[in-house]
SENUVO-449718 format. One record per residue (C-alpha): residue number from 1; x, y negated, z negated; chain; residue in one letter. Coordinates in steps of 0.1 Angstrom, whole numbers. Layout:
# residues N
- NUM,X,Y,Z,A,a
...
# end
This chain:
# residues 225
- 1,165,254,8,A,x
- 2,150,263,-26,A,x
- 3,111,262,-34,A,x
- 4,114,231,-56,A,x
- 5,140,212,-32,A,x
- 6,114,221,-2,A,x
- 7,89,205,-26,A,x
- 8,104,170,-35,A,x
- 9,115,164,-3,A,x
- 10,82,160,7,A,x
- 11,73,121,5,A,x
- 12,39,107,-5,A,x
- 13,28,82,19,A,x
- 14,18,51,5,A,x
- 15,-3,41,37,A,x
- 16,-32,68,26,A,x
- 17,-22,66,-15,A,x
- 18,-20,29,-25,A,x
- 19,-29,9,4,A,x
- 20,-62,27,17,A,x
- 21,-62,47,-17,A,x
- 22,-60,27,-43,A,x
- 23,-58,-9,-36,A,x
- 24,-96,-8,-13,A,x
- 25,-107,18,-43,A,x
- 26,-104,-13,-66,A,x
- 27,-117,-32,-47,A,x
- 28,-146,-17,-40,A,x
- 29,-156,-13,-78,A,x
- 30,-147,-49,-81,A,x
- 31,-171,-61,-56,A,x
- 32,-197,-36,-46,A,x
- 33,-230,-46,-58,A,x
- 34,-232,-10,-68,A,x
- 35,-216,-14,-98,A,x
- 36,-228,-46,-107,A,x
- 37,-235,-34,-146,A,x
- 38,-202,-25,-149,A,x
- 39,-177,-45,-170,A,x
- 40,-153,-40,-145,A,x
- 41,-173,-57,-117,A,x
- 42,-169,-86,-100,A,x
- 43,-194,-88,-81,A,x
- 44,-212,-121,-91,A,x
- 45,-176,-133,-81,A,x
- 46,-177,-131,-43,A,x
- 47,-185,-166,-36,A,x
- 48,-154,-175,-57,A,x
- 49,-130,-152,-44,A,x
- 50,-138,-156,-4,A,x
- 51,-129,-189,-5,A,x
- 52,-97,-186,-22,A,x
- 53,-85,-157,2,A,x
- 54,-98,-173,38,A,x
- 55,-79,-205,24,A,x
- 56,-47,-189,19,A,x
- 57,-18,-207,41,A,x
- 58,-1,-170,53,A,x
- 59,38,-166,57,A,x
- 60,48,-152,94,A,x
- 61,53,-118,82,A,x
- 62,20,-110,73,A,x
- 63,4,-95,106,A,x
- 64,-35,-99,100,A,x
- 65,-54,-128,81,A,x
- 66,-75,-123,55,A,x
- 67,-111,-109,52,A,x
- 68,-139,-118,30,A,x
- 69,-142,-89,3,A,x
- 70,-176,-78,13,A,x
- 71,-166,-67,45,A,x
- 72,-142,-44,32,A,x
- 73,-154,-19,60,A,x
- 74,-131,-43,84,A,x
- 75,-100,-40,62,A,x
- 76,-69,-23,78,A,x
- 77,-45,-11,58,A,x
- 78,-20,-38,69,A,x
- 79,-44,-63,50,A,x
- 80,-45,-40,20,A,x
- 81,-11,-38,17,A,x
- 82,-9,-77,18,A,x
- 83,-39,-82,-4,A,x
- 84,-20,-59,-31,A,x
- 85,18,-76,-25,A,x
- 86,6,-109,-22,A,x
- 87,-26,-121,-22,A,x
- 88,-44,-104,-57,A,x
- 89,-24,-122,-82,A,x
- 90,-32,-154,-66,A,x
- 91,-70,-147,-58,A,x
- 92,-76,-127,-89,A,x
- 93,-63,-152,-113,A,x
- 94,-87,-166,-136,A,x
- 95,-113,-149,-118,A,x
- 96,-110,-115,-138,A,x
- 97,-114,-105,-174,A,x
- 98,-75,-106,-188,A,x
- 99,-73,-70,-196,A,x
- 100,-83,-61,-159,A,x
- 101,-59,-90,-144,A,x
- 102,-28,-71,-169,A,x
- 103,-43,-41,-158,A,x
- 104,-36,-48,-119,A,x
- 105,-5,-67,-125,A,x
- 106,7,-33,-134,A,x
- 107,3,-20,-96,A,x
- 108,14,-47,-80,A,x
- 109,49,-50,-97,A,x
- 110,52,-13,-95,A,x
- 111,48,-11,-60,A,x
- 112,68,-46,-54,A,x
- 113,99,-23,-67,A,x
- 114,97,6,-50,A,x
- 115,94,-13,-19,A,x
- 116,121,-27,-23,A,x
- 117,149,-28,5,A,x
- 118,179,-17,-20,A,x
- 119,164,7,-46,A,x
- 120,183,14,-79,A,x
- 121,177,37,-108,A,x
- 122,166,3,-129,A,x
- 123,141,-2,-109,A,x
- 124,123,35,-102,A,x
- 125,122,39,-137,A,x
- 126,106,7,-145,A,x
- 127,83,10,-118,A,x
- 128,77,48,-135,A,x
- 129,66,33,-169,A,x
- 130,44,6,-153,A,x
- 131,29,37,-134,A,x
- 132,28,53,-163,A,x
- 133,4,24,-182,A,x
- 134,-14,21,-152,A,x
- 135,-30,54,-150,A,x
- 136,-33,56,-184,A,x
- 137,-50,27,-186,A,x
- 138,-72,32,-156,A,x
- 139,-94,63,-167,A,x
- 140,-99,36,-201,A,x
- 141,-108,4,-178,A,x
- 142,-126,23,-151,A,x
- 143,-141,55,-162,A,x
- 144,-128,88,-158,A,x
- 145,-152,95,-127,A,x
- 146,-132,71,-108,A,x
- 147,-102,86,-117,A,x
- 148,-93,102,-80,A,x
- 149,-66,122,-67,A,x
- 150,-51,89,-55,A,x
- 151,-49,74,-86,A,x
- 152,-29,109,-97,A,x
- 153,-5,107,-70,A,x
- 154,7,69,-81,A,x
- 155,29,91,-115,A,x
- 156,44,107,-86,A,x
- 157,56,79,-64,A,x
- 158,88,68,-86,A,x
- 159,102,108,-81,A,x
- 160,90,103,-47,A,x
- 161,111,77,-38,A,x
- 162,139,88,-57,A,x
- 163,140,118,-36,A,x
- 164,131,102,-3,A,x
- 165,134,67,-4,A,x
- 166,114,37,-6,A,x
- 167,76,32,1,A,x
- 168,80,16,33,A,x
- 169,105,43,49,A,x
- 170,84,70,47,A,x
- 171,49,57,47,A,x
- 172,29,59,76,A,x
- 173,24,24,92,A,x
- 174,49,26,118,A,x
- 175,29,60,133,A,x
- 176,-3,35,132,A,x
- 177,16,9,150,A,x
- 178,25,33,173,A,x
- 179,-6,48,177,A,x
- 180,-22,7,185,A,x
- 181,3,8,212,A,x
- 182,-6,39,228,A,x
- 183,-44,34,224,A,x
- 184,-35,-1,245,A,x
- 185,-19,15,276,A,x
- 186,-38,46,279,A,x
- 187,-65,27,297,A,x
- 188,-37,12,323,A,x
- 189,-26,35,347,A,x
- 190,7,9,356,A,x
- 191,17,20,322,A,x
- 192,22,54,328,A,x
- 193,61,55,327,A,x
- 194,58,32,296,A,x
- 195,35,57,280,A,x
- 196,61,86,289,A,x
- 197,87,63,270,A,x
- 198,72,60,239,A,x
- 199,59,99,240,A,x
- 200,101,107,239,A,x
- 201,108,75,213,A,x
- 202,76,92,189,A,x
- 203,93,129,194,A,x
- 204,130,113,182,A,x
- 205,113,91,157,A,x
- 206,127,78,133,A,x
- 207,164,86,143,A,x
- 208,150,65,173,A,x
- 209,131,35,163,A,x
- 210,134,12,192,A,x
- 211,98,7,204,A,x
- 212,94,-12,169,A,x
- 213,118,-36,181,A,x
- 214,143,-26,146,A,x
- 215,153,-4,126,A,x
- 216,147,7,95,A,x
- 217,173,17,68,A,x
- 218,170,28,34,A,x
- 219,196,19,10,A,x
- 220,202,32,-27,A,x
- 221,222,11,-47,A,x
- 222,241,18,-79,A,x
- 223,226,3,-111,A,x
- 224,252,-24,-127,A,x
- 225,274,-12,-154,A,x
# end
């Protein structure tokens, strides 16, 4: 294996970059009364936005319900990456200055394609150039101060999953989930043959993925034409 190959196979995990990177990063500046003299803050918004996100009727695949954005301290990253998939666009709407809500319609379309279950070349490169406008745009919208490591890592993410596949293959949220699990039987000494089980099933993982009850695939399709 070659420097470079060593290199790109080495994914970036969106768990740590977008979800508790990114996506609580923004909202942060949004809503911490910190920056409340900042054009980019919404904090004076709060009692608008709560509201709308505790009201939200949630599909059954979204594992944990929403939490008012000033205890942002309480957000897991399973609700960040449903805030940024699903929730934003609906909550944000109207609420935000245009050229912040254009701004963060970037991300979540990006992200939206390269977690997508069949990934083509179409879609990586759009979701590069969207990338591409986003960080740009960021250091403009936000100041360069906020512009973190996290925010660099999102140009990289299209190559990323080009090399290894999409965001939710290789991100870290099934390692948490396992992690719950172990936390929960640790304490329960009946559960010690269980425990052993899912010590073998986290050495095999992911050729072994059974303790999440399915498995995962990542499929790369060919673009049309």
């Amino acid at each position: 294996m070659t420097a470079s190959s060593f290199i790109s196979s080495v994914s970036i995990d969106s768990m740590h970059c977008v979800q508790l990177g990114v996506t609580k990063q923004l909202i942060n500046l949004w809503f911490n009364p910190t920056y409340s003299s900042e054009k980019f803050s919404q904090s004076q918004k709060t009692e608008i936005v709560n509201p709308r996100l505790l009201s939200l009727k949630l599909p059954h695949f979204v594992q944990r319900s929403p939490v008012g954005v000033d205890k942002l301290s309480y957000w897991k990253a399973t609700l960040l990456r449903s805030f940024l998939l699903y929730f934003a666009l609906v909550v944000m709407k109207g609420v935000m200055q245009l050229e912040y809500f254009d701004h963060l319609s970037l991300l979540v379309e990006a992200i939206s394609l390269l977690n997508s279950p069949s990934i083509s070349d179409l879609k990586i490169q759009k979701a590069d150039e969207l990338l591409c406008q986003f960080t740009s745009d960021f250091q403009k919208l936000y100041g360069m101060r906020h512009m973190c490591s996290n925010v660099h890592l999102l140009r990289h993410l299209p190559q990323s999953v080009a090399e290894t596949g999409n965001l939710f293959v290789t991100s870290c949220f099934r390692f948490e989930d396992l992690n719950g699990k172990l936390a929960r039987l640790i304490h329960t000494p009946s559960n010690v043959y269980r425990i052993h089980m899912i010590s073998i099933d986290f050495v095999r993982f992911p050729t072994n993925s059974s303790i999440f009850g399915t498995t995962s695939e990542n499929t790369r399709t060919a673009d049309p034409n």
